[in-house]
PLY file of the C-alpha trace (Angstrom):
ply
format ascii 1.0
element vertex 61
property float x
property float y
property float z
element edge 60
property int vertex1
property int vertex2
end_header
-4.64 5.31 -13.07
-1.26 6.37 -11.80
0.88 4.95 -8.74
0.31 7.76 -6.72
-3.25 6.75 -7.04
-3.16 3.32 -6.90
-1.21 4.09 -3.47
-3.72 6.21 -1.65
-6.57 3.69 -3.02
-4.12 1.19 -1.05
-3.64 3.75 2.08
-7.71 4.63 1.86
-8.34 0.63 2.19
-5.73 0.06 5.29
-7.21 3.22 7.24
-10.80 1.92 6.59
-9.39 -1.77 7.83
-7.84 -0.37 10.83
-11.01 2.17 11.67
-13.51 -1.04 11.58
-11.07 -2.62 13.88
-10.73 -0.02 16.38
-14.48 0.37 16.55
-15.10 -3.29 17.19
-12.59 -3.67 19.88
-13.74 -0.72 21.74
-17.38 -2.41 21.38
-16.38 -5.91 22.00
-14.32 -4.96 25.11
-14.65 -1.74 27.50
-17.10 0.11 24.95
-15.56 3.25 25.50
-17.93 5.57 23.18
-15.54 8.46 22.83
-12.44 5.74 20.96
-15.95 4.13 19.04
-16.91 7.62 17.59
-13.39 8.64 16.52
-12.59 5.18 14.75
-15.89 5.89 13.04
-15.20 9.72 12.12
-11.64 7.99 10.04
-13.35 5.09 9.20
-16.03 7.68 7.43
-13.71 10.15 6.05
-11.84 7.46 4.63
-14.49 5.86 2.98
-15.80 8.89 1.35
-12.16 9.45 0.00
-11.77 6.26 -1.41
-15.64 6.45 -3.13
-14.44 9.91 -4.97
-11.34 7.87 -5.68
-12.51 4.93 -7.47
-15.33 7.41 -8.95
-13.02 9.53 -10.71
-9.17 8.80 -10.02
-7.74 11.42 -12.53
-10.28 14.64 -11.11
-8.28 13.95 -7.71
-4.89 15.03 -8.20
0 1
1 2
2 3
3 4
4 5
5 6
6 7
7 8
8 9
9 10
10 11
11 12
12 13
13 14
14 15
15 16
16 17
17 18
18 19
19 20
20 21
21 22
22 23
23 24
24 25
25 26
26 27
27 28
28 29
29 30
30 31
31 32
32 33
33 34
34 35
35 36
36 37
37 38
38 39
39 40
40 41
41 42
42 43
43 44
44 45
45 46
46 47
47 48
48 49
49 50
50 51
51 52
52 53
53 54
54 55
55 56
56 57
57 58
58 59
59 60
């Protein structure tokens, strides 16, 4: 596994982190539905990226 890699692995895990976040903020305070749903369109997207990372690191470059 290269740094490049091992960076977006890094990037995937902070995005997923900060989407989980958003969502539960949003839920916990004014539950606006519209902020829920796009923290948990990046929170997906990211997810799925970091899965076909860690499934096969060198296919992704």
């Amino acid at each position: 596994m290269n740094s490049y890699t091992k960076f977006e692995i890094g990037f995937h895990i902070f995005v997923l982190l900060a989407a989980i976040a958003i969502v539960l903020s949003y839920a916990m305070n004014d539950f606006q539905i519209f902020y829920m749903v796009l923290g948990a369109v990046i929170g997906v997207s990211s997810l799925i990226r970091l899965v076909r990372l860690l499934k096969n690191p060198q296919a992704e470059r």
